[in-house]
Backbone bond lengths (Angstrom), bond angles and torsions (degrees), N, CA, C in turn:
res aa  C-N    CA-C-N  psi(-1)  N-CA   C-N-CA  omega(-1)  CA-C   N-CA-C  phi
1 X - - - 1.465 - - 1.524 110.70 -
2 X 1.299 110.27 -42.52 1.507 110.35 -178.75 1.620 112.32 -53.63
3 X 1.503 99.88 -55.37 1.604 113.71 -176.63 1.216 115.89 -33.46
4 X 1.808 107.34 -57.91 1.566 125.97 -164.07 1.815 90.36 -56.88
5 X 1.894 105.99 -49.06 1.803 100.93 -171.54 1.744 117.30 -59.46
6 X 0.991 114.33 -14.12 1.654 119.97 162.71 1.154 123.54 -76.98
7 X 1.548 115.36 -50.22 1.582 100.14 -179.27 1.373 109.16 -97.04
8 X 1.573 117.52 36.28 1.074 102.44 162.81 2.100 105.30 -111.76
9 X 0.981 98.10 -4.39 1.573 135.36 -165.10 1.684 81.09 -82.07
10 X 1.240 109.55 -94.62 1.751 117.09 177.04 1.545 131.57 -31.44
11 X 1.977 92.23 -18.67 1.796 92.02 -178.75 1.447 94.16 -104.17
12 X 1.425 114.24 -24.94 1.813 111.25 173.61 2.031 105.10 -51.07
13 X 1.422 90.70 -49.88 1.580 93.14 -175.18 1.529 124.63 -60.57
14 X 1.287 93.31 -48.86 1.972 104.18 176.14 1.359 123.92 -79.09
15 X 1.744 111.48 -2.84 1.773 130.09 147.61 1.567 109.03 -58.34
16 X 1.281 100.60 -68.45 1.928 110.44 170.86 1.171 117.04 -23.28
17 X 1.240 98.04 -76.73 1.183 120.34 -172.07 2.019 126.96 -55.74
18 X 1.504 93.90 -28.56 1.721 111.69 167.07 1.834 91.78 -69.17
19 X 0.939 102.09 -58.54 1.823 95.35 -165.52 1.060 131.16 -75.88
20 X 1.334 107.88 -13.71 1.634 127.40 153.32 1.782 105.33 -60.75
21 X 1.143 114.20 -49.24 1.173 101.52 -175.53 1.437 123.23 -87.98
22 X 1.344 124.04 -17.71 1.524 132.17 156.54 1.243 105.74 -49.52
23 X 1.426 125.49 -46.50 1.374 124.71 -179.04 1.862 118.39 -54.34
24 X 1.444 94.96 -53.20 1.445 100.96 -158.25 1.135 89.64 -68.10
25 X 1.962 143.97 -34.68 1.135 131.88 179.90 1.805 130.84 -48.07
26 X 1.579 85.38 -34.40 1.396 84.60 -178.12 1.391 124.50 -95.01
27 X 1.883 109.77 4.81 1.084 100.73 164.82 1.591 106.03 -92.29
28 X 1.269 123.78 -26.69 1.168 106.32 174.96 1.394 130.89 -60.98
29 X 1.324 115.41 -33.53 1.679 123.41 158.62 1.286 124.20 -10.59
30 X 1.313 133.15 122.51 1.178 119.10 169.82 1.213 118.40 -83.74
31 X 1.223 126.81 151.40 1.583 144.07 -165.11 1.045 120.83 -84.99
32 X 1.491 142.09 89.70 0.806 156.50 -173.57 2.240 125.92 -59.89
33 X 0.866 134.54 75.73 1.144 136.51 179.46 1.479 141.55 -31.14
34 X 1.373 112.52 77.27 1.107 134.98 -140.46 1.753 106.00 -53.18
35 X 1.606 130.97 123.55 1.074 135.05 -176.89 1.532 116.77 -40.85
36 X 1.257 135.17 111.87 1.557 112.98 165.47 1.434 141.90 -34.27
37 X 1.355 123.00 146.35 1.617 101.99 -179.78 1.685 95.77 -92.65
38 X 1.423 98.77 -156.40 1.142 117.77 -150.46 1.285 101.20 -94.50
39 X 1.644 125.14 -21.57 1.139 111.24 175.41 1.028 113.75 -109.86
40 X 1.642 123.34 10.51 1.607 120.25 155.46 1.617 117.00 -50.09
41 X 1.762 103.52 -39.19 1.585 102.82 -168.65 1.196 96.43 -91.25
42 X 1.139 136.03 -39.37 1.801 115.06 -170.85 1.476 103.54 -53.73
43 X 1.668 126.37 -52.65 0.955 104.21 179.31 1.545 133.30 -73.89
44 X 1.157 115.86 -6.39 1.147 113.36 161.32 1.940 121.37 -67.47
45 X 1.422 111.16 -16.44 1.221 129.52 177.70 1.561 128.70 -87.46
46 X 1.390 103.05 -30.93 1.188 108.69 -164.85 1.764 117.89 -112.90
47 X 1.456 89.18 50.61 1.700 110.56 150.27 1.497 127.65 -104.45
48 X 1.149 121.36 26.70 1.573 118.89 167.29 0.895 118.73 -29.35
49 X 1.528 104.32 111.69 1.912 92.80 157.52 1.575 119.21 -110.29
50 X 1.091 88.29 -48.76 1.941 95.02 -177.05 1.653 87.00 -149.29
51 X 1.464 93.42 164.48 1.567 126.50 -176.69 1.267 104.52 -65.58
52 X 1.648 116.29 139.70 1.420 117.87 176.40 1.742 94.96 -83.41
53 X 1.704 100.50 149.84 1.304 99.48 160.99 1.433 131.81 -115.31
54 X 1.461 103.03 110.90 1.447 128.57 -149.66 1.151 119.24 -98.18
55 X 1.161 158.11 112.69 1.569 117.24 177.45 1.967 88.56 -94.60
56 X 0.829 156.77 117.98 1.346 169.47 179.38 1.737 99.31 -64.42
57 X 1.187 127.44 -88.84 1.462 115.94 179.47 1.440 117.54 -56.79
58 X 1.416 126.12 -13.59 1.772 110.59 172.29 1.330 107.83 -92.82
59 X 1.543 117.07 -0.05 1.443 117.18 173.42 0.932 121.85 -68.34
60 X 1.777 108.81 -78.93 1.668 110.31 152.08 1.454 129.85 -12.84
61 X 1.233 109.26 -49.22 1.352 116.17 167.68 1.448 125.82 -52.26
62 X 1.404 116.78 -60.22 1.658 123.81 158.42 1.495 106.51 -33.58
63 X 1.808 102.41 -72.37 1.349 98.33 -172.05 1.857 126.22 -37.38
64 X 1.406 116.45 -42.52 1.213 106.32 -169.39 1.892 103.68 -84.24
65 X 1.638 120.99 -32.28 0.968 101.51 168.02 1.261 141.76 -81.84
66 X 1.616 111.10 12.01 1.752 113.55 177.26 1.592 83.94 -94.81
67 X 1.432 125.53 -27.89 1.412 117.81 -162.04 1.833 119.98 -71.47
68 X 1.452 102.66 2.19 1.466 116.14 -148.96 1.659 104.57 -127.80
69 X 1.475 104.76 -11.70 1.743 118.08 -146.12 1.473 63.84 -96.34
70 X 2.109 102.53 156.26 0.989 113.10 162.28 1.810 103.43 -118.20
71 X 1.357 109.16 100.14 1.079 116.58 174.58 1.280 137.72 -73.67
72 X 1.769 137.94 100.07 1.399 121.57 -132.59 1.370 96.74 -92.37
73 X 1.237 128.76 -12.05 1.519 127.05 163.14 1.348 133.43 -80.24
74 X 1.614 125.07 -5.57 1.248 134.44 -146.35 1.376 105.45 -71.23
75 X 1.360 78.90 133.55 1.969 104.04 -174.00 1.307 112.63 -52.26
76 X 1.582 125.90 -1.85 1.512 113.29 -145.41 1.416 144.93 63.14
77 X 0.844 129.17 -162.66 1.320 130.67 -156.26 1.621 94.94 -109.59
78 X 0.996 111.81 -72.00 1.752 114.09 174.74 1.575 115.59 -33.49
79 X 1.028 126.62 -30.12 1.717 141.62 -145.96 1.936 100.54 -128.69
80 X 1.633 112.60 -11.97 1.371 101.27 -168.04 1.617 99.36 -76.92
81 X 1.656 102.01 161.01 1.308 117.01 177.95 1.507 111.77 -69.95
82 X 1.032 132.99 156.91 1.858 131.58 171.00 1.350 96.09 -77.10
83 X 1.391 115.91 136.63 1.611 105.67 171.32 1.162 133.45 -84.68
84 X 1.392 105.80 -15.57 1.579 129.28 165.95 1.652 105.49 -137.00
85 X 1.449 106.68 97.68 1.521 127.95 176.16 1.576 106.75 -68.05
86 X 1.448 103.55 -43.84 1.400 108.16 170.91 1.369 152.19 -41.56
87 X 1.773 97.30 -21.80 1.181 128.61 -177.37 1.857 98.33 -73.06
88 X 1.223 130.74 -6.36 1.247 127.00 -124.33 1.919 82.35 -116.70
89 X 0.941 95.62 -27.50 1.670 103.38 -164.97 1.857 104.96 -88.12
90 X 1.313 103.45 -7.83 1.624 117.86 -176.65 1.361 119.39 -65.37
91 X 1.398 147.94 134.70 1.501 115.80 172.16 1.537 108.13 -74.23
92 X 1.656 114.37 161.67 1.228 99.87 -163.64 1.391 95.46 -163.64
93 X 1.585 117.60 148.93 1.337 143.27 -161.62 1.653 119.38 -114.91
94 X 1.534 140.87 68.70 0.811 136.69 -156.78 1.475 118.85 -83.09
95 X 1.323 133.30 102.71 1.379 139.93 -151.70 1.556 92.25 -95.09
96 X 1.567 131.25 137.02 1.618 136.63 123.53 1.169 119.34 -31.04
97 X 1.181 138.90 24.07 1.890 115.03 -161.78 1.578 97.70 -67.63
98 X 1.226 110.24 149.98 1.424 120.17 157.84 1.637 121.88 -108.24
99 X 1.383 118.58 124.35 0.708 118.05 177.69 2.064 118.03 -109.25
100 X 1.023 129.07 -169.64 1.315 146.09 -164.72 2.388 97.14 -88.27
101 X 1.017 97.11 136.27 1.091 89.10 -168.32 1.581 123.03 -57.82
102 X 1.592 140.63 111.82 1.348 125.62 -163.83 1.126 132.16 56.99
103 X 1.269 115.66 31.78 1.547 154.67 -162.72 1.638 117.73 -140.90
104 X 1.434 132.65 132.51 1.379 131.15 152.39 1.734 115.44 -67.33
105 X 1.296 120.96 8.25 1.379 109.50 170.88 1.505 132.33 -75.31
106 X 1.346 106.65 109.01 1.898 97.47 -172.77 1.301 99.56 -82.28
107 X 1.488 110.38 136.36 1.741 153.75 -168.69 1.703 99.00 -74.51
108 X 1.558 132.10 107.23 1.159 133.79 170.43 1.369 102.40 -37.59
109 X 1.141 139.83 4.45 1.650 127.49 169.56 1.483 102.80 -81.87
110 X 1.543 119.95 -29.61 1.261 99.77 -175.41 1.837 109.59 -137.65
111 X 1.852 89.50 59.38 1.467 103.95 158.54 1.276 95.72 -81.20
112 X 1.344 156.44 -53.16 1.479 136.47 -119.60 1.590 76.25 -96.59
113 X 1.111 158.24 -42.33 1.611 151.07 -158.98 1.890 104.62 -76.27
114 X 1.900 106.66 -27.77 1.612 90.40 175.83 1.298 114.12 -64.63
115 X 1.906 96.14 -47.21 1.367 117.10 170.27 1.593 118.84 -22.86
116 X 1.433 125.04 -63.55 1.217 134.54 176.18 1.498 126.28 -64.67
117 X 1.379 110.28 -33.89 1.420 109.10 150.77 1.602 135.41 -64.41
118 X 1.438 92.62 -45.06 1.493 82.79 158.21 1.670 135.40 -53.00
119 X 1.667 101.58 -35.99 1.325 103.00 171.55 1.447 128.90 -49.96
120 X 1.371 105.27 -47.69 1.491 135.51 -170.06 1.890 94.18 -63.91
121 X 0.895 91.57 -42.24 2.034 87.54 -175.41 1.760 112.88 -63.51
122 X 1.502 83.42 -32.46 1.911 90.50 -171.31 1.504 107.77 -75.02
123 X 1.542 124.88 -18.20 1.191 135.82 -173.01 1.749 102.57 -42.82
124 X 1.227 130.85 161.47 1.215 132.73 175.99 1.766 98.15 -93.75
125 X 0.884 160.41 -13.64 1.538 150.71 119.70 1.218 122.08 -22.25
126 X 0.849 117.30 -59.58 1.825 126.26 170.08 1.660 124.97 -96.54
127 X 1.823 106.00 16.75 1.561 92.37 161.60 1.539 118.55 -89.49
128 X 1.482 112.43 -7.92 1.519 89.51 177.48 1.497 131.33 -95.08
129 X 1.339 116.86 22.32 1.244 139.63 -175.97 1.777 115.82 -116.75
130 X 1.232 97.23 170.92 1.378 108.62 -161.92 1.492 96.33 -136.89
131 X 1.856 105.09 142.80 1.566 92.28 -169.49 1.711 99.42 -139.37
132 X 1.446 124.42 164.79 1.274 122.61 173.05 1.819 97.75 -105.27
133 X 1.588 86.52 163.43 1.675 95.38 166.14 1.051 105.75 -127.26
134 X 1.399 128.67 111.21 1.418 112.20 165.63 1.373 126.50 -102.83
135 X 1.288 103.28 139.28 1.405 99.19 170.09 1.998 120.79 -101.41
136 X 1.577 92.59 152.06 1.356 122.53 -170.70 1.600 113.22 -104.63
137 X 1.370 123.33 140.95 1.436 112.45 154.40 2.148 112.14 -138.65
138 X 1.501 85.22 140.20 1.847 73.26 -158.27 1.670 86.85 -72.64
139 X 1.650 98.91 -170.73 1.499 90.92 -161.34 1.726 92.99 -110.52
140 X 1.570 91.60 148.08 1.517 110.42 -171.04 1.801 94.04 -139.89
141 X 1.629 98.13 -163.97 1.452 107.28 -179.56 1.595 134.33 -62.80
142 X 1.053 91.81 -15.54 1.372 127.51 167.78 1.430 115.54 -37.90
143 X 1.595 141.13 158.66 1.643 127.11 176.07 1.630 83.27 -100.61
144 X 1.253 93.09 -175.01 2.031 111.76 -162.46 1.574 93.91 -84.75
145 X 1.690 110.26 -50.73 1.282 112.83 159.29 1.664 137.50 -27.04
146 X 1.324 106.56 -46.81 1.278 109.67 -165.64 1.873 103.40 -86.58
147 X 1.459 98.76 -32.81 1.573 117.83 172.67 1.597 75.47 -48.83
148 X 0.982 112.13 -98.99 1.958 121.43 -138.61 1.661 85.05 -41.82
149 X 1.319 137.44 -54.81 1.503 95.75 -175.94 0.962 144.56 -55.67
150 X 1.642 112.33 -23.81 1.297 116.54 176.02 1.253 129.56 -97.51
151 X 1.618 112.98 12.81 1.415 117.78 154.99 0.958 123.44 -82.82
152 X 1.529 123.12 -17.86 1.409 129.59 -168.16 1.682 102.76 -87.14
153 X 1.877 115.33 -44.56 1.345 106.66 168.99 1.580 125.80 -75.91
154 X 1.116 114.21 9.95 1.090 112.26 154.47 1.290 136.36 -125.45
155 X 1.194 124.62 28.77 1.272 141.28 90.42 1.211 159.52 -69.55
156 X 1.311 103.12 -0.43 1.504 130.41 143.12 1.548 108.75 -58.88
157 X 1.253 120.49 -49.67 1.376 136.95 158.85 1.580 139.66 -21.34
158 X 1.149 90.82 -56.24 1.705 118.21 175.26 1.394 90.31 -78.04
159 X 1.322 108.49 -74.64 2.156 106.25 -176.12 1.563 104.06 -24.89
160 X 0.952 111.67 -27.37 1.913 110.70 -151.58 1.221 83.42 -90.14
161 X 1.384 141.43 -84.53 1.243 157.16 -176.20 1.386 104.24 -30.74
162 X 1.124 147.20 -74.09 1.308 151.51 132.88 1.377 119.00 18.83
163 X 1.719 113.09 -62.04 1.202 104.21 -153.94 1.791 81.22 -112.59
164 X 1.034 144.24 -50.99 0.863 147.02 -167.09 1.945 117.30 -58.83
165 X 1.307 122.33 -50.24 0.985 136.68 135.71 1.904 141.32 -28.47
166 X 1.533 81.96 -59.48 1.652 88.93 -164.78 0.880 101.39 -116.96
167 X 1.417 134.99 20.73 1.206 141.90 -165.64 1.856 118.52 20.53
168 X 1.406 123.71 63.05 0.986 127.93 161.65 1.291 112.72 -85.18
169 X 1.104 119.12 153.77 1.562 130.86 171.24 1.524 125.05 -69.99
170 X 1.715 96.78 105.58 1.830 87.36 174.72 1.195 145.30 -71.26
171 X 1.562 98.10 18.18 1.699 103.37 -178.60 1.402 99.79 -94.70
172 X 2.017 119.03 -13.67 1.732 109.37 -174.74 1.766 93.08 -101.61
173 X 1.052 113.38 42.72 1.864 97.75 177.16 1.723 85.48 -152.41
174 X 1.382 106.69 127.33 1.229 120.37 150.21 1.503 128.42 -115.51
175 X 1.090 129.16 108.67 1.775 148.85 177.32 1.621 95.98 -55.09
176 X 1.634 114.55 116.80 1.420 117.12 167.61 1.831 108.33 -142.34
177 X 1.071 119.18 119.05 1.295 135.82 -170.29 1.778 111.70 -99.63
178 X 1.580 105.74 110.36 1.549 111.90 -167.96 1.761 112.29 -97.39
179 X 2.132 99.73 -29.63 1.584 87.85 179.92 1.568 111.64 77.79
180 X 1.100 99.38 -129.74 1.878 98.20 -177.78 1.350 111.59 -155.96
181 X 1.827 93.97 56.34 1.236 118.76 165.05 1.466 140.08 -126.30
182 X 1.608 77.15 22.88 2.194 105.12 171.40 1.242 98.80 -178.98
183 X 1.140 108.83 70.34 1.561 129.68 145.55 1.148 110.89 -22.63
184 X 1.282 126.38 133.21 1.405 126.38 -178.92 1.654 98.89 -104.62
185 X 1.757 125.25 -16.14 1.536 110.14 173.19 1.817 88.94 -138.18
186 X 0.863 96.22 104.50 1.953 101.12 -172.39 1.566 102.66 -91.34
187 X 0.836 121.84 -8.55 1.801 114.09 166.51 2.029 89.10 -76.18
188 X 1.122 116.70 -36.82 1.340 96.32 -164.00 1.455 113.17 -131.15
189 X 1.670 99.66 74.17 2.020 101.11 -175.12 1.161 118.21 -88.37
190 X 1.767 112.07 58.41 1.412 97.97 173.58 1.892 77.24 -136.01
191 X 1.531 114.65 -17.18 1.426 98.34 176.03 1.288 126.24 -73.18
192 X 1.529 116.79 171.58 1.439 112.66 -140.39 1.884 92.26 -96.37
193 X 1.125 93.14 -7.95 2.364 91.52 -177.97 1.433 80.87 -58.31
194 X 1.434 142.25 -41.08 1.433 122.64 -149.32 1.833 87.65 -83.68
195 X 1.197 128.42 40.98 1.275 104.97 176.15 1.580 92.17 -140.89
196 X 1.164 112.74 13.45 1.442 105.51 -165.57 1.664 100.03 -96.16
197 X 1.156 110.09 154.15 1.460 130.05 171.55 1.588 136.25 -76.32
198 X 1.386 111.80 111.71 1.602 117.81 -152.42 1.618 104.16 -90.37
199 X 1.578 139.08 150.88 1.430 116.98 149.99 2.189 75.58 -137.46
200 X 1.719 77.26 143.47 1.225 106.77 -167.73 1.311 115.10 -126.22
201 X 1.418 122.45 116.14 1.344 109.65 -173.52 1.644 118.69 -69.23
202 X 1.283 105.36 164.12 1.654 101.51 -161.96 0.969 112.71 -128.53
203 X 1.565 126.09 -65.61 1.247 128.91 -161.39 1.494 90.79 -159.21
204 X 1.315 93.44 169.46 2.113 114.22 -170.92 1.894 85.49 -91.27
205 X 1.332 97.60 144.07 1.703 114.28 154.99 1.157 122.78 -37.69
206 X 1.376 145.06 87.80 1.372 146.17 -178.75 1.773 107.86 -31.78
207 X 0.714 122.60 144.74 1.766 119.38 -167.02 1.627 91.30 -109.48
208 X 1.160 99.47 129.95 1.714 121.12 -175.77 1.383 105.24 -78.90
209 X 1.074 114.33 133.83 1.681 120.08 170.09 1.401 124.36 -82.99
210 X 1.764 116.58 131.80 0.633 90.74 -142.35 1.670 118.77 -92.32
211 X 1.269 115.87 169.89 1.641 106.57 173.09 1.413 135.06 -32.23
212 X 1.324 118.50 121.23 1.494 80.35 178.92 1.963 107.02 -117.77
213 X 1.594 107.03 158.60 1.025 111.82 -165.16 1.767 118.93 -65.98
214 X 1.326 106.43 145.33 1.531 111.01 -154.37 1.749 95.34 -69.97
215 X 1.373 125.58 144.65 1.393 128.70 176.82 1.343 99.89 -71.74
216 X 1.770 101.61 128.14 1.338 120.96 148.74 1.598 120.58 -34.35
217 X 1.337 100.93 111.96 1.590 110.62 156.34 1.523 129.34 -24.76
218 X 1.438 126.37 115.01 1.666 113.76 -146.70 1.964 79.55 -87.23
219 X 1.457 107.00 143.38 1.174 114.83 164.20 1.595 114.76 -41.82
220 X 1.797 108.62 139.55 1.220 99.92 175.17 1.770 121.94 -98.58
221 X 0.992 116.61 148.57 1.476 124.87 -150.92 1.567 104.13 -77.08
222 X 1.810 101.85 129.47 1.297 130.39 179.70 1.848 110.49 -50.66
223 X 1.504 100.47 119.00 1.691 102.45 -176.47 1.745 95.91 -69.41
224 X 1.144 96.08 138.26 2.082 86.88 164.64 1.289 94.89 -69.70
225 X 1.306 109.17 161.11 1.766 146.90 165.30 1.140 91.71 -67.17
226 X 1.847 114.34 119.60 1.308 97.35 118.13 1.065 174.93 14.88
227 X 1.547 133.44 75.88 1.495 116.90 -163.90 1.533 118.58 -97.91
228 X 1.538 125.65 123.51 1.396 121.34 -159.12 1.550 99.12 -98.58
């Protein structure tokens, strides 16, 4: 009788003791940041008001040549100007993606978030618009140069995935790569929000003209008759 009162004593204790430690595991766990759904981003998207004014290829252009200039006064990073302020007035969707280190490869941790963006685009709210993605990189050891390339391919990235994948349309997604030349938290450009990935609505779907119907075949011309 005693025996049975011990090991039942020892399995009460080494029960405790399992769930004590299941516990402490899961507080120690780190917390994982749950993907947005689909109608987090539409609504974050679907305030259009008017068209940003962009010029899209002279941007890029800025971007790589402020990114390259060696400026002997430069304000830094905390103090730099946005190069496109304009972008600022856009509604806009700021994604975590993770990618592969110094690489355009997005990290199966954050397929289910392309996944969801894509959803959010197909929504009937957001098909008649057209949107950019830009990509960001906060600033590290890296030159400013090499940043702006690899914001642009990885947002080149998303475009690909996007259209290739989810079959979205590449005439409503434009790929624009900023680097760490619009900080999204400029008191603090070494944190990682400045690395996160924007799609911004832009402009309405240009409306296609419409077909027009092919001209009727002109009648072909009556032989005269014969005269017998």
């Amino acid at each position: 009788m005693r025996a049975t009162a011990i090991a039942i004593t020892l399995g009460i204790t080494l029960g405790l003791a399992l769930l004590a430690g299941a516990a402490g595991a899961q507080t120690a766990a780190p917390t994982q940041t749950a993907a947005p759904t689909r109608d987090d981003i539409v609504g974050k998207l679907n305030h259009f008001e008017q068209a940003g004014e962009v010029d899209l290829p002279a941007l890029k252009q800025q971007v790589m040549e402020r990114a390259k200039a060696r400026i002997k006064n430069d304000p830094g990073p905390v103090n730099r100007p946005l190069i496109a302020p304009d972008l600022a007035s856009l509604p806009a969707f700021n994604a975590q993606i993770q990618f592969d280190a110094d690489t355009p490869i997005i990290q199966p941790a954050s397929y289910q978030t392309v996944g969801r963006i894509a959803d959010a685009l197909v929504h009937s709210s957001l098909l008649p618009y057209t949107f950019l993605i830009v990509g960001h990189v906060e600033s590290n050891t890296k030159t400013r140069e090499a940043n702006a390339i690899l914001s642009q391919r990885r947002a080149d990235a998303i475009r690909d995935v996007l259209v290739n994948t989810f079959k979205i349309s590449t005439k409503r997604l434009h790929p624009i790569g900023l680097g760490e030349e619009q900080f999204l938290d400029r008191a603090k450009p070494t944190s990682p929000v400045n690395g996160q990935l924007q799609i911004l609505t832009y402009a309405k779907v240009p409306e296609e003209a419409p077909a027009h119907p092919a001209a009727a075949p002109a009648p072909a011309a009556k032989k005269p008759a014969k005269k017998r």
